[in-house]
Every structure is written in structure tokens, then in C-alpha cells.
TITORMI-293512 format. One record per residue (C-alpha): residue in one letter; chain; x negated, z negated, y. Coordinates in steps of 0.5 Angstrom, whole numbers, plus 500, padded with zeros to 3 digits. Each point is the difference from the previous one (the first is absolute). Example, Ala and Ser with C-alpha at 12.3 -4.5 7.8 and 13.67 -1.06 7.14 Angstrom:
BEGIN
aa ch X Z Y
A A 475 484 491 .
S A 498 502 507 .
This chain:
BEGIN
aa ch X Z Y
X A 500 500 500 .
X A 497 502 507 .
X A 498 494 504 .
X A 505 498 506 .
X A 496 504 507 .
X A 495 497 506 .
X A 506 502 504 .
X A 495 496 506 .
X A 495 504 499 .
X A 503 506 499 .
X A 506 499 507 .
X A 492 498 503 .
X A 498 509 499 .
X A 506 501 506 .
X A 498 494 504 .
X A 502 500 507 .
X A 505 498 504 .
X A 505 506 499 .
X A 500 499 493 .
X A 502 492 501 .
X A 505 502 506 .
X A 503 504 495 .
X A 501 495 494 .
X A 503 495 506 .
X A 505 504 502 .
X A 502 504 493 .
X A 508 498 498 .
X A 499 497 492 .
X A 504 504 495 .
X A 504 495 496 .
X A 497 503 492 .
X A 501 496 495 .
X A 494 499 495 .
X A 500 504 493 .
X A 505 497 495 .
X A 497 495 495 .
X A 506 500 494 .
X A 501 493 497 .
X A 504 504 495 .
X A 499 504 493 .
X A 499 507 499 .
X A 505 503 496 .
X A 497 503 493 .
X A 504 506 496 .
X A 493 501 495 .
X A 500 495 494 .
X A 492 499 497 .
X A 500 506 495 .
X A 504 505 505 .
X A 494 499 504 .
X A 495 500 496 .
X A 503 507 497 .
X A 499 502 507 .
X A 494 498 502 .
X A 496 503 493 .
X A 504 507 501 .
X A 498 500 507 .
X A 493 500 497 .
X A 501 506 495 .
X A 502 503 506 .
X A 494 499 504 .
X A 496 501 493 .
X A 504 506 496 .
X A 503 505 505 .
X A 495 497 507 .
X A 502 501 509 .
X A 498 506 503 .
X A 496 499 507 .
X A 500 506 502 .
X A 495 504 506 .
X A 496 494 499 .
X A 493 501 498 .
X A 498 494 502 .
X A 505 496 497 .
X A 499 503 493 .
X A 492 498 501 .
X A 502 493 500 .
X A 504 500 495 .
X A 495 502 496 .
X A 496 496 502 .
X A 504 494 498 .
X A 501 502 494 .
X A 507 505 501 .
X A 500 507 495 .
X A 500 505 505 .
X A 503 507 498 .
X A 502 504 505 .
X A 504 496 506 .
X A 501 496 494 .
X A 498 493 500 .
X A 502 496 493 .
X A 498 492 501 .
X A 498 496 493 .
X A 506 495 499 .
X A 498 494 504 .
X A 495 503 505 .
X A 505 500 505 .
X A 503 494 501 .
X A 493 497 498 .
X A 498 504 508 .
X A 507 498 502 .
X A 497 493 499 .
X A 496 500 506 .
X A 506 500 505 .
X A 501 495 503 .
X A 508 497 498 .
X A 502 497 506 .
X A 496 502 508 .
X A 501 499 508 .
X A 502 506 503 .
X A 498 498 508 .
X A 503 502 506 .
X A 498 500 507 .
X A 504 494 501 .
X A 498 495 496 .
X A 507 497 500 .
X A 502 505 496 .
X A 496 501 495 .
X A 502 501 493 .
X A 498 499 493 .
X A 501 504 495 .
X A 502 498 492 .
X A 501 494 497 .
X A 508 498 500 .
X A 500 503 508 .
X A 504 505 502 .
X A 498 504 506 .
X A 505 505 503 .
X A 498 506 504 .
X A 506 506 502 .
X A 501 507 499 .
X A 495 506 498 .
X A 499 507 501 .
X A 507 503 502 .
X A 500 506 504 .
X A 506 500 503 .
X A 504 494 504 .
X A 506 498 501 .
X A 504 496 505 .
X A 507 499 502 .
X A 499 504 507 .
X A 496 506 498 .
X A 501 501 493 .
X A 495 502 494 .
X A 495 504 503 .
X A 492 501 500 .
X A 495 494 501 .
X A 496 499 506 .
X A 495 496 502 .
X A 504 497 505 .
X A 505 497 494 .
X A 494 499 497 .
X A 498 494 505 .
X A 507 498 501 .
X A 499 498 493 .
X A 494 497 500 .
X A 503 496 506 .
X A 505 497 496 .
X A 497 499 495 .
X A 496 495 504 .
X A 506 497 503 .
X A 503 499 493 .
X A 499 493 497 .
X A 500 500 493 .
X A 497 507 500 .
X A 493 498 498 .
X A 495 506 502 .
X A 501 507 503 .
X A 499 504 495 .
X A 497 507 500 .
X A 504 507 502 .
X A 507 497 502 .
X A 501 507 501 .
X A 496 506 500 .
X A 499 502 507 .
X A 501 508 499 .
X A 500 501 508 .
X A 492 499 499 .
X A 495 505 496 .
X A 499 498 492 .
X A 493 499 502 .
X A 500 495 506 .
X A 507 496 499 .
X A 497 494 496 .
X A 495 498 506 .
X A 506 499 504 .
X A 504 496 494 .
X A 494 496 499 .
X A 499 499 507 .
X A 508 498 501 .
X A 500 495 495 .
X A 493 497 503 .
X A 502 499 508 .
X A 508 500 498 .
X A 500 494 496 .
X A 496 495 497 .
X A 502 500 493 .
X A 496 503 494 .
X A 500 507 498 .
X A 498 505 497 .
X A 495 506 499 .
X A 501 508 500 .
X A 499 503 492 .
X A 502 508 503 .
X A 493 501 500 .
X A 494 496 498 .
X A 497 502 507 .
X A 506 496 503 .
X A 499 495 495 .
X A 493 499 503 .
X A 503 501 508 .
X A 504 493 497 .
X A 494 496 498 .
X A 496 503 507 .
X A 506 497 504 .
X A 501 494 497 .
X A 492 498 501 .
X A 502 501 507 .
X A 506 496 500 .
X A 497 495 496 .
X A 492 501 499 .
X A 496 503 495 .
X A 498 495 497 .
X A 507 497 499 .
X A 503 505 497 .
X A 494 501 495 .
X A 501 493 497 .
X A 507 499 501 .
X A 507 504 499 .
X A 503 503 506 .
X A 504 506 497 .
X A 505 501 494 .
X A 500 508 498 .
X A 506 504 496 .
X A 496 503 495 .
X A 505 505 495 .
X A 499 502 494 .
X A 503 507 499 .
X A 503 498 493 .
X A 500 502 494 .
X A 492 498 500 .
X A 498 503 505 .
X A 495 498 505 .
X A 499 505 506 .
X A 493 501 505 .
X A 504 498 506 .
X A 503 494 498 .
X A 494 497 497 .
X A 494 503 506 .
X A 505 495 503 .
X A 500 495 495 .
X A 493 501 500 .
X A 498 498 507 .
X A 505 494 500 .
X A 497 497 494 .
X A 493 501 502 .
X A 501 496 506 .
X A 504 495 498 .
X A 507 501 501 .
X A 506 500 496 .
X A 503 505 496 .
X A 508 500 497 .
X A 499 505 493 .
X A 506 502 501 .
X A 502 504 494 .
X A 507 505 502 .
X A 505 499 496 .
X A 507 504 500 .
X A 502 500 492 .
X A 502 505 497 .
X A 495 505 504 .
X A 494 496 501 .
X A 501 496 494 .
X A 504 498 494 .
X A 507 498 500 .
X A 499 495 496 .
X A 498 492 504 .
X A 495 499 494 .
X A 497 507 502 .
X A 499 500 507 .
X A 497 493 500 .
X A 495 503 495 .
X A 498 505 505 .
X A 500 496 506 .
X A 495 495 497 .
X A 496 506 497 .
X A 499 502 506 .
X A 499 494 504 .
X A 495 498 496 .
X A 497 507 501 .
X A 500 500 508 .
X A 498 492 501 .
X A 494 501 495 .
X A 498 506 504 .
X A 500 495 507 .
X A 497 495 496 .
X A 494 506 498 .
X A 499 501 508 .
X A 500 493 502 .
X A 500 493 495 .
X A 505 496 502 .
X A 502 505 506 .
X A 509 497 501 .
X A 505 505 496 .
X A 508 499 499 .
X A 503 502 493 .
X A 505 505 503 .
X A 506 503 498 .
X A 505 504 504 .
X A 507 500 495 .
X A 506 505 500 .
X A 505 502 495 .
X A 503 508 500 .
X A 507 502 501 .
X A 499 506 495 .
X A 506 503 501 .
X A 496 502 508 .
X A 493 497 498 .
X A 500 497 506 .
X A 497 491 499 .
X A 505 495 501 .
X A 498 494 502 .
X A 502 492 499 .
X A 502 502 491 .
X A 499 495 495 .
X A 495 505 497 .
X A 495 499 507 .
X A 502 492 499 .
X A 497 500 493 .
X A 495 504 502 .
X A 497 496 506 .
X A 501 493 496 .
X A 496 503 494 .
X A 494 502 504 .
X A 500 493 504 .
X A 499 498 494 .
X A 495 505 498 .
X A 496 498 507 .
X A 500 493 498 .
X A 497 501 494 .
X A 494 505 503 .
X A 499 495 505 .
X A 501 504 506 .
X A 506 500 506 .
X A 506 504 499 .
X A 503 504 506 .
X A 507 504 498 .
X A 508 499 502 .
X A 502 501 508 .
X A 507 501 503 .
X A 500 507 495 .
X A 507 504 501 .
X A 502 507 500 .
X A 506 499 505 .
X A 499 505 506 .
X A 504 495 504 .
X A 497 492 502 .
X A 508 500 496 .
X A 502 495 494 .
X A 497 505 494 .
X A 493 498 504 .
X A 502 492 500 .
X A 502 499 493 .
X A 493 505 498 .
X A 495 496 506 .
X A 503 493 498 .
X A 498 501 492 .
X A 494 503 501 .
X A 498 496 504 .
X A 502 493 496 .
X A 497 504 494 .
X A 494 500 503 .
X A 500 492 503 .
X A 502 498 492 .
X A 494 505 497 .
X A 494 497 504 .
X A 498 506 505 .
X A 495 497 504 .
X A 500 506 505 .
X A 507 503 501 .
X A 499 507 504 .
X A 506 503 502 .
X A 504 493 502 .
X A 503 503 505 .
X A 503 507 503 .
X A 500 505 494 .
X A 506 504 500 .
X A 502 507 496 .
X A 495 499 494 .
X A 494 498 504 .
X A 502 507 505 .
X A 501 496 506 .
X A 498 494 504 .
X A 506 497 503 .
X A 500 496 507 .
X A 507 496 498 .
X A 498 498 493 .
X A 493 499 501 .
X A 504 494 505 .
X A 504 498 495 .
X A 495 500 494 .
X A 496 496 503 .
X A 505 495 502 .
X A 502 500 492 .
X A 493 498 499 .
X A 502 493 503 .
X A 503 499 493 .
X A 494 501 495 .
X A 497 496 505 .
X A 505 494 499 .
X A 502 501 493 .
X A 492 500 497 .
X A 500 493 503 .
X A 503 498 494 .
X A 505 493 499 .
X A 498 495 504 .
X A 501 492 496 .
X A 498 496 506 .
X A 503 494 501 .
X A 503 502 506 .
X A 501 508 496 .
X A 505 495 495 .
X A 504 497 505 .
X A 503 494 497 .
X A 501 497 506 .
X A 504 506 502 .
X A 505 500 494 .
X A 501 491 501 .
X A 501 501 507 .
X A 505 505 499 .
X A 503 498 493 .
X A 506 503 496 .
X A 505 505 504 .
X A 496 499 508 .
X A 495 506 503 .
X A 492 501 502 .
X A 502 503 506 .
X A 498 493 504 .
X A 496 497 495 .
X A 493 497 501 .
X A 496 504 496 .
X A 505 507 502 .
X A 497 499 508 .
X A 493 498 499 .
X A 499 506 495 .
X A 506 506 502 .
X A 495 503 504 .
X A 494 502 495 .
X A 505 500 494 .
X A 503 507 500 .
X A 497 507 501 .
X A 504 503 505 .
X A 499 508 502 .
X A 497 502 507 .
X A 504 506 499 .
X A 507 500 497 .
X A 506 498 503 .
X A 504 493 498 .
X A 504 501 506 .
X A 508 498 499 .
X A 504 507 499 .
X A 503 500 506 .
X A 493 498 504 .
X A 497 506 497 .
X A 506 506 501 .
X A 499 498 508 .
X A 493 501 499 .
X A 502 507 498 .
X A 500 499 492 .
X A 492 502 499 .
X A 498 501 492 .
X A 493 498 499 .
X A 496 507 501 .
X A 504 498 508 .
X A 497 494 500 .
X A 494 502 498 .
X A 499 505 505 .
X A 501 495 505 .
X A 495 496 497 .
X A 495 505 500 .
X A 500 501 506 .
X A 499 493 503 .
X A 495 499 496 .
X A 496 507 503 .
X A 502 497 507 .
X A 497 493 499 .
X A 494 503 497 .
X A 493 497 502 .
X A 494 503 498 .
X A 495 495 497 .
X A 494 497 503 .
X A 494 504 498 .
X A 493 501 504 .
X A 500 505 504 .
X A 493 501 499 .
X A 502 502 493 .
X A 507 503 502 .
X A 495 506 503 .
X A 495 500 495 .
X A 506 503 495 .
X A 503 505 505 .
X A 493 502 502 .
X A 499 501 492 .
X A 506 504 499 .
X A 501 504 505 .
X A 493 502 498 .
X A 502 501 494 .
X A 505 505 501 .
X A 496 504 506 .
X A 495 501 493 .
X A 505 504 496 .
X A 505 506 502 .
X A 507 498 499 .
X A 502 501 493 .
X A 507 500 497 .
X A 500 502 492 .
């Protein structure tokens, strides 16, 4: 596990008193920490079902092999490692990989620049962090259409005012008003001066990657980010077994300078692996075992999570659907799974097909996101925001999303058998046939006793029809729109500030625009 930051010395590199004034004057946003769960994890595998799985990802690996494909370079070490090469096929003797994968560390510190908002990964946490990848958006005003850079940095806004969202994510959106080869400088830019949560690095190209790494040496140091995790990475696997070069360059570089990497195989069964529960998980965990060994050969020790990414497929459309109890056992089962192998886990979110922030969405967001809470995913991508299958980020839903979030955190405290939770004195004080609506132990503890929605309406029917009988998507409209007016930019030392504009915008004079 990385060790906790010399945050004096690092605040000490800016210096100066426009760095102190702005760190006086900054509006603290109220976040809560990463949920600890005081609560079991929910198990479907019996000890033989794993055990069958585990020795059939093994024959996997051994018998029919993964593909890294247009890597040279990646073949060579797996040779040297001991890997059978043929080809872009690389056959892994049973055992080497999970002996590899041994080297990663199970649980680690991802740092922010705030250090308030550090977050640790694994262990019984649970870190949540909001949508990934959409090119379109969609908000109750404009409709669906095209991602911009300025939606993205409305995004990364509210995720930062958004309590009990824990970090701020990667590609909340996919800009497409900014060239292919330039937009990751200015995402990147917006997470490091728009908030002050975590976040994530590029993985389009490895040459961004690396634009990741030389930003957060400026944010944070050199030296810093060489000894501690300051990025978390997305690294897909192109299932079925195949590994690509863009992906690995990219996770060549994050492991080489000692950032996480989530081994994230994609899984909608019955196009990128078998129908069957027992199937897919076989594949997945082969093919996590092939990716983290792979980081482990690059850097010993360098952080990586066991991912999986789980849809199930309308076969009369072939298009994925979402919150199914096949995804549930999957996602269970390879919880499961990543204990076993000792590495975080990352799965679930607030998954859905609908089109709409409507009831179809809701039932299928509050299903993946509870299966995920009882699975143990330690990093919950996806948390907030995801609508039409992962197509579209939602400004409607990503409030309303993020306010649900506020139930993992409460329901993963577990029951408490505190004196004061046993509330005898309440029930003699009351006794048979009274109420506990005045009682002692009522007024010293209603304030903290319920979780209560930032964001719905409890109002009496006749209040809310006044109001103009507002559905949820209404009110989540408005609330995004005050959180957006209310914003205030996080202390950062403009030393620093001036330093990552000047990189990126030296950056992008370097290079001509490149749309494809």
C-alpha cells in the first residue's frame, strides 16, 4: 500500500502567498469519505464451482492461449517470462500468472491533490466514481446530442459538488468539438483545476498516457508521482483473449510509472463471451490473469484492479441490456473471484438501456448499483450519469444518481447494537398503545436517524401540484442548474495552474488537428 503524502512538502514547491490566499478564500465542498462497508459481501459460488473455475481459466490460458496483437515488444516479454509465443499468441503455463499477478498490491492510495480527498482502494471500500465514454449527452432542454468540451467541464463540476461521489472520473464525456489527438489534454486539464478529486489518465494512445503522467508531475511532483498512485486507468480488454497494442502501450506506461491500471475484460455474453454464468466468468478471469501479470512484468508491484464490464444481450436485437440477474451473478461471481486472487475488484454502476432518466432507467440503475454495494466492488466506475447503454451522459440523471449513491453509503454502514441503537429506554418511555414521535430517544436522534433524498419530493400532493407538479427529471433539472450556478473553482496554486495550461497548450501547437 502506498504511503500517505508529505503534503507539507509538496503545498511547499508552489509556495507564495497567492497560493495561500487562494487556499483561505476556497469554498470547501462537502464530500463524503469512500464507503468502509460494515456489511457481508453476497456470495453465489460454492468452493467447487470456484475451484472448476479457476482450473478451466488455467486451460484456457495454457491450451488455447490470448492474443497481443501488433506488440513485439509485449511478445518478447512473455517469452522471457516463460509464455509459449507463437505468433501473436501467447500460451501462459498454469500457474505463471496468477504467480505474476501475486506482485500487485490488494489494496493502495489513490491521491488527490486535495489530500482530504484521498481514496483507498480495496480492502472492504468502496470508491465511486461517475460515467465513462458517452459521445452524446442529453439534458432535459437541448435533448440528445453531440458531447462538447464545455458539457465535459460541466460534468467535472458537478461532480465535485456532488457529496457522496468520491472521485472525478476520466471521460464523463467524449468532447467531439476538440480533435481526437488534442481533447485528452484539455479533459485532463479540467479534472486537475476544476476539481479536486481523484481522477483518471488517458489510455486512447500511449503517447497520452504519458501527457497524463507529465501533467500530474507538474500537479503533483516528479518524484511524488513516481512513489505514490495518483491515476487510475481503464485498460479494456477486446474480448474474447485479445489484448490490443493501443491499450497495452497505454498500460505499459501507466505501469511503468506506478499507476493504476483496471484490467477491464468487456463482456456482453453472447457476443464477447458464452451465454453461460460459468462460461463468462472462466473467460474473464483468464483474461484478467493474462492483463495484471502483464502490469506485474512491466513494474512488480505497480497497482492494478480486476475488472469486468457485464451486459447481458437482447437476442432478438442484439443490443446489451442491463441490471439482468445474469449480470448479478456474474458481477457476484467475480467478486468473488478477485478476493480469491487478492487484487481490487471494479464492476457494476448505474447501468441502464432506457433512453430516458424515466422508470426503466431507475429500476435498472438501483439493481446494478445494489449488486455491485453487496458484491464488494471496491471501484465503482460508471456511478453516475450512464444512460441508452452507455451511449449518452445525462446531466438529469447524473444528479439523480449521484443523489442514490447516498443509500450504498448508508445501507453499507450495517445495523447498529449500540445501547443507544437498542432504544430501550424509548420503548419503556413509550410503553404499550403511545407513539415515539416526542419521546426522548426520538428528538436526541431523528436528525441522523433516516437517510433522506437531497433530491425527491415528500411534499403533500396538494404543495406539490402548486408548484407545477414537477416529475423527477423537472427537478433534477433545477438541480443542476443551481449546482452549476453555485460552483466555485478549488484553491490550486496559480503557479501550477499556469504551468499545466502552458504544457497543454504547447502540446496541441505541436501537432496538427486530427479528427479520426
Amino acid at each position: 500500500m502506498s504511503q500517505a503524502p508529505a503534503t507539507t512538502a509538496r503545498r511547499a514547491r508552489g509556495g507564495g502567498g497567492a497560493a495561500r490566499r487562494a487556499e483561505r478564500t476556497a469554498v470547501s465542498v462537502d464530500t463524503a469519505k469512500y464507503i468502509e462497508r460494515n456489511i457481508p459481501n453476497y456470495e453465489v459460488l460454492t468452493q467447487e464451482a470456484l475451484d472448476v473455475i479457476e482450473a478451466n481459466a488455467e486451460t484456457v490460458l495454457a491450451e488455447i492461449g490470448v492474443n497481443f496483437v501488433d506488440n513485439p515488444e509485449a511478445l518478447d516479454r512473455w517469452r522471457q517470462a516463460g509464455a509459449e509465443v507463437e505468433g501473436e499468441r501467447v500460451r501462459i503455463p498454469r500457474g505463471l500468472a496468477r504467480k505474476l499477478c501475486s506482485t500487485a498490491p490488494s489494496q493502495f492510495t489513490q491521491h488527490a491533490r486535495n489530500p482530504e480527498r484521498n481514496v483507498v482502494i480495496g480492502g472492504k471500500n468502496l470508491v465511486l466514481a461517475p460515467v465513462y465514454g458517452p459521445p452524446f449527452v442529453r439534458d432535459a432542454e437541448g435533448g440528445r446530442r453531440y458531447a462538447t468540451m464545455a458539457d465535459f467541464e460541466k460534468f467535472v463540476k458537478l461532480g465535485y459538488m456532488s457529496k457522496w461521489l468520491h472521485h472525478s472520473g476520466g471521460t464523463v464525456c467524449e468532447p467531439t468539438d476538440v480533435p481526437v489527438n488534442k481533447r485528452h489534454l484539455d479533459m485532463l486539464l479540467a479534472h486537475m483545476i476544476y476539481s479536486d478529486k481523484p481522477f483518471m489518465g488517458s489510455v486512447t494512445e500511449p503517447s497520452r498516457a504519458q501527457d497524463s503522467v507529465d501533467m500530474c508531475e507538474i500537479l503533483f511532483g516528479k518524484d511524488f508521482v513516481q512513489e505514490n498512485t495518483v491515476m487510475t486507468s481503464l485498460i479494456n480488454i477486446n474480448s474474447p483473449l485479445t489484448f490490443d497494442s493501443v491499450m497495452m502501450g497505454a498500460l505499459e506506461v501507466f505501469a511503468k510509472n506506478n499507476q493504476a491500471s483496471i484490467i477491464s475484460p468487456f463482456i456482453v455474453g453472447g457476443a464477447m463471451a458464452p451465454v453461460s454464468v460459468a462460461g463468462t466468468l472462466t473467460q474473464v478471469l483468464a483474461e484478467v490473469l493474462a492483463g495484471v501479470a502483464y502490469s506485474q512484468i512491466i513494474r512488480p508491484g505497480s497497482p492494478a484492479i480486476m475488472g469486468t464490464f457485464v451486459a447481458s444481450i437482447d437476442m432478438n436485437s442484439g443490443a446489451p441490456t442491463f441490471g439482468t440477474p445474469e449480470a448479478a451473478h456474474i458481477t457476484y461471481g467475480a467478486g468473488q473471484l478477485a478476493r480469491r486472487l487478492g487484487l481490487p475488484y471494479r464492476s457494476a454502476g448505474s447501468f441502464c438501456g432506457s433512453k430516458l432518466p424515466d422508470a426503466q432507467a431507475a429500476y435498472e440503475t438501483s439493481n446494478s448499483l445494489q449488486m455491485g454495494l453487496l458484491s464488494g466492488v471496491n471501484f465503482m466506475l460508471h456511478a453516475c450519469g450512464w444512460l441508452e447503454g452507455g451511449l449518452v451522459a445525462s446531466f438529469e440523471k447524473f444528479v439523480m444518481d449521484a443523489d442514490q449513491l447516498g443509500t450504498l453509503h448508508h445501507f453499507a454502514r450495517g445495523v447498529d447494537i449500540s445501547e443507544n441503537a437498542q432504544a430501550m429506554d424509548a420503548i419503556a418511555e413509550v410503553g404499550p398503545g403511545g407513539h415515539y414521535l416526542g419521546c426522548a430517544h426520538t428528538q436526541a436522534n431523528f436528525k441522523a436517524a433516516f437517510w433522506r433524498s437531497d433530491l425527491f419530493d415528500y411534499k403533500p400532493f396538494e404543495t406539490w401540484d402548486e408548484e407545477g407538479a414537477r416529475d423527477t427529471q423537472a427537478l433534477a433539472a433545477v438541480r443542476v442548474q443551481r449546482m452549476l450556478d453555485t460552483y466555485q473553482q478549488p484553491a490550486l496554486d496559480p503557479e501550477i495552474e499556469g504551468r499545466l495550461r502552458a504544457y497543454v497548450a504547447e502540446k496541441k501547437a505541436s501537432m496538427p488537428d486530427a479528427f479520426t
